[in-house]
PAVEXPA-262389 format. One line per field, with one value per residue (C-alpha): residue in one letter; x, y, z. Coordinates in pm, 1 decimal. Example, Ala and Ser with C-alpha at 12.3 -4.5 7.8 and 13.67 -1.06 7.14 Angstrom:
2
rest A	S;
u 1230.0	1367.0;
v -450.0	-106.0;
w 780.0	714.0;
// end
This chain:
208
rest X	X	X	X	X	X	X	X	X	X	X	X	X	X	X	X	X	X	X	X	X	X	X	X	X	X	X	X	X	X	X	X	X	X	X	X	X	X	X	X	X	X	X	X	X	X	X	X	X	X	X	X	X	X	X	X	X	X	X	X	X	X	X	X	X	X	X	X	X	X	X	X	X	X	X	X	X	X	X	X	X	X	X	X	X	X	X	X	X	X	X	X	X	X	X	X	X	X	X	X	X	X	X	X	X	X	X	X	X	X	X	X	X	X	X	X	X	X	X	X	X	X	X	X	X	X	X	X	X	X	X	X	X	X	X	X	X	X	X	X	X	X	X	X	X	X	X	X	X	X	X	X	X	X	X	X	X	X	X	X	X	X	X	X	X	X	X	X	X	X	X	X	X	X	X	X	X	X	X	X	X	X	X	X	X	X	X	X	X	X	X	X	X	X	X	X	X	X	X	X	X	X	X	X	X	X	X	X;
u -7870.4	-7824.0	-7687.4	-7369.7	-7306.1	-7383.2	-7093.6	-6870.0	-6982.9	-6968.5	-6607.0	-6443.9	-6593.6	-6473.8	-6102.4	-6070.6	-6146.8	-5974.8	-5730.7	-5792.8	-5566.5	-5771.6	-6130.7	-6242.6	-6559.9	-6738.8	-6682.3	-6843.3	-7154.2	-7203.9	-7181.2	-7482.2	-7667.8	-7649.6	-7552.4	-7199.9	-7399.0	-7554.2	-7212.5	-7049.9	-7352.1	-7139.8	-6806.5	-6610.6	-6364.6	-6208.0	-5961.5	-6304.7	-6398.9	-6078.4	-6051.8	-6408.6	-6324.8	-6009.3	-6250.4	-6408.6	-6051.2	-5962.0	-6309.2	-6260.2	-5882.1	-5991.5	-6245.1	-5966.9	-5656.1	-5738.6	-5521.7	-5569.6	-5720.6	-5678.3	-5716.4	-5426.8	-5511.7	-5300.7	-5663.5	-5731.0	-5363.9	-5471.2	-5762.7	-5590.6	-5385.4	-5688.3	-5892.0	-5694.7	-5561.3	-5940.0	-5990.6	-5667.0	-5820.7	-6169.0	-6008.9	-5722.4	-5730.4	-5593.3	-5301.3	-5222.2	-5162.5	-5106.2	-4718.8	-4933.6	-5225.2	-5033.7	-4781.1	-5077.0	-5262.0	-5071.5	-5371.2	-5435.1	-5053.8	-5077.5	-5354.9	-5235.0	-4911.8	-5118.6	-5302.2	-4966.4	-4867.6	-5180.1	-5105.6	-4766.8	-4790.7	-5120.8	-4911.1	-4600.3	-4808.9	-4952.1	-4593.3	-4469.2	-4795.5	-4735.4	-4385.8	-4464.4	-4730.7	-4460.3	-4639.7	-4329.9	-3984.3	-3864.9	-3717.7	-3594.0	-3426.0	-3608.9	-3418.1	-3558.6	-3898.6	-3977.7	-3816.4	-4058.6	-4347.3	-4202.1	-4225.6	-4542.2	-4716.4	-4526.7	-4543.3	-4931.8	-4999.2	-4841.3	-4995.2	-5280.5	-5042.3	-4909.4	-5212.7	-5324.2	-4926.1	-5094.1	-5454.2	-5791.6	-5983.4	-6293.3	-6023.1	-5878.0	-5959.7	-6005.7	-5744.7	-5505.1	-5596.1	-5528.9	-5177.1	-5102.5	-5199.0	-4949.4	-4651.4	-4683.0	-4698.4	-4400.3	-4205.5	-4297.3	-4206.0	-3876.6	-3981.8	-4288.4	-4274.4	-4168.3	-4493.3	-4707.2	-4581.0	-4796.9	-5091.7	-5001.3	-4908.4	-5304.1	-5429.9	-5210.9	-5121.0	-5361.2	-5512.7	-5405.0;
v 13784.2	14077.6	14110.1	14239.3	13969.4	13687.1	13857.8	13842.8	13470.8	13377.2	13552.8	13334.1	13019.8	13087.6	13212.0	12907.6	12670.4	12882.0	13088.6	13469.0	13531.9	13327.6	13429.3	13790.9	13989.0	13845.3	13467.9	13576.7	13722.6	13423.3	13186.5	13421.8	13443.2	13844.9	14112.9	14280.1	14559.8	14468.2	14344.4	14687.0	14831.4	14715.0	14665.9	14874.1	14575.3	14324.4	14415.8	14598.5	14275.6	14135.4	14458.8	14343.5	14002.1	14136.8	14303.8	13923.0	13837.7	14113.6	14090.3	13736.7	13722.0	14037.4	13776.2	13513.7	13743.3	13907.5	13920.1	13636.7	13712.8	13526.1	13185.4	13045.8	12704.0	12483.8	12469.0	12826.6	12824.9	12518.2	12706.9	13033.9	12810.9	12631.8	12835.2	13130.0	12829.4	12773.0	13144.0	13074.3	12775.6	12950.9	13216.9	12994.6	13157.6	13467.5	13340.1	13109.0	13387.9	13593.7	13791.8	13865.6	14014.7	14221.0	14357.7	14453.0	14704.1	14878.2	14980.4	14622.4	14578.2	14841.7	14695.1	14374.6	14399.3	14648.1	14289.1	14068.7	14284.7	14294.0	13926.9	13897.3	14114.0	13871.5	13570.8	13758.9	13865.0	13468.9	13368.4	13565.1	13539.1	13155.3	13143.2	13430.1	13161.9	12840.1	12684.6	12758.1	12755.2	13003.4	13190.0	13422.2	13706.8	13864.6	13798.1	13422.4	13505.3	13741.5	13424.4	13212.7	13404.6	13485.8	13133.8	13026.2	13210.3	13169.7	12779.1	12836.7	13079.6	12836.0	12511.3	12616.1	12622.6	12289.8	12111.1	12215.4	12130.4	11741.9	11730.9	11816.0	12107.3	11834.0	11584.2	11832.7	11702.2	11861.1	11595.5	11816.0	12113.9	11948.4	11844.7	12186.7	12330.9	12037.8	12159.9	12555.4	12335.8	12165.7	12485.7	12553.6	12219.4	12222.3	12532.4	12360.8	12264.4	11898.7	11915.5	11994.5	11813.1	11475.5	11716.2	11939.5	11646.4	11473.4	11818.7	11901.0	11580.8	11463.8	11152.4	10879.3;
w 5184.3	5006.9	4610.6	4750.6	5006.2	4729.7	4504.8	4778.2	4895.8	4544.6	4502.3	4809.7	4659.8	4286.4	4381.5	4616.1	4368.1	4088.5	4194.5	4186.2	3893.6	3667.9	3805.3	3660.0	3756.8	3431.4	3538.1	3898.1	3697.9	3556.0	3825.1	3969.5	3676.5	3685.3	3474.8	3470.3	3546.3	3859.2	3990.6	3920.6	4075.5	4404.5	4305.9	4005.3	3950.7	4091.3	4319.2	4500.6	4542.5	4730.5	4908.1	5086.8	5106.1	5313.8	5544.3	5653.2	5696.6	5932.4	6103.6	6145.1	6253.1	6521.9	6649.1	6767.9	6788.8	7111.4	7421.7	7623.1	7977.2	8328.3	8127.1	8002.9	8013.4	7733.7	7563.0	7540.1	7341.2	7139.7	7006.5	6942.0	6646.6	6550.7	6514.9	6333.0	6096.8	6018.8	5928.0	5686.7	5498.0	5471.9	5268.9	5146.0	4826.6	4957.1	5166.8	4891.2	4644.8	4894.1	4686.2	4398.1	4561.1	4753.1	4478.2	4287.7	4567.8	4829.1	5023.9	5047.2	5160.0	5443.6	5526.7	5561.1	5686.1	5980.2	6066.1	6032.9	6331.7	6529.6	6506.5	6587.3	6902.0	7017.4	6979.6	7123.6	7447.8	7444.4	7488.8	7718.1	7947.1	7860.0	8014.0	8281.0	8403.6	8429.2	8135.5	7913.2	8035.0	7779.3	7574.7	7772.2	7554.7	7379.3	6983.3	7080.1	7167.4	6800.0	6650.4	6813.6	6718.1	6404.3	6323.7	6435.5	6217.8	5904.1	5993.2	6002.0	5740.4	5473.6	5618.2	5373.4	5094.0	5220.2	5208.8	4853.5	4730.2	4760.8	4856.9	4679.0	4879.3	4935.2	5113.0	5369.1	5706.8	6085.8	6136.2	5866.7	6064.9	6389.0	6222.3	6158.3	6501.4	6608.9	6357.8	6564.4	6880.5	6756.2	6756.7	7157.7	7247.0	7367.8	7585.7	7747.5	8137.5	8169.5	8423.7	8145.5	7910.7	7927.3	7933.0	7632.5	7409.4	7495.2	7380.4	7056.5	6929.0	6645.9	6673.2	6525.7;
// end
């Protein structure tokens, strides 16, 4: 692993367990027994440093937000929320103080807000293939659909900020994850097939 991949490594795990207000480039130096100087070497401050770690975030998010192909199977959707949710938590830090970072760097805004719609219109097309396919029975304008999808993702995007409202990082769970894939499922429910139903509930619900 190379210096500049421990910085960033070292970054993610110091502003989870922080914060990234209260963690500065000195504080990261120190956890890696280096110099200042060898971590400006990569980075000239700290919002260079975010700025990278925003790069894993898109790379990571591109990995699971694609259009979904000839599989629509109620697992294939399951995932989708699962595993995007995962990506959330792994960078929780970011989403958590996610105003702030934003207000501060408008490149990282643009950027962003360019990735909050890549999102929106992958989950938007997963719908609408979703109820083209009989698996959903609706909506069926379109001002209830954007809700829909509107929702979803600002029901999982702040399940992260949930969780850390009443829960140490070490005690969150797959089972919390699988909760919050089941709170966006939630959302769907009253538009799922009464055919599928049985079978969607075996797949979302968390166990008990």
């Amino acid at each position: 692993m190379s210096n500049r991949e421990r910085i960033i490594d070292a970054a993610i795990e110091l502003f989870n367990t922080n914060g990234a207000a209260t963690v500065g480039t000195n504080k990261i130096a120190q956890h890696l027994r280096i110099s200042p100087g060898n971590l400006y070497y990569h980075f000239k401050n700290k919002q260079d440093i975010i700025r990278a770690v925003f790069d894993l975030i898109q790379a990571d998010m591109a990995r699971i937000m694609v259009p979904p192909g000839d599989d629509l199977a109620l697992e294939v959707t399951s995932a989708y929320l699962l595993q995007s949710m995962k990506v959330i938590w792994k960078y929780r830090f970011f989403y958590a103080d996610l105003v702030g970072l934003l207000q501060a760097d408008d490149e990282l805004q643009q950027r962003f807000l360019q990735m909050r719609g890549n999102t929106l219109r992958t989950m938007r097309h997963l719908y609408k293939s979703m109820i083209d396919e009989g698996i959903l029975t609706g909506p069926n304008d379109d001002m209830t659909l954007d809700a829909l999808v509107y929702n979803s993702w600002i029901v999982a995007t702040n399940w992260v900020r949930y969780l850390q409202s009443y829960k140490k990082d070490a005690d969150v769970s797959q089972a919390d994850f699988d909760q919050g894939n089941y709170q966006v499922f939630a959302l769907l429910l009253p538009y799922v097939s009464p055919d599928r139903l049985e079978r969607a509930l075996r797949i979302y619900r968390p166990a008990e």
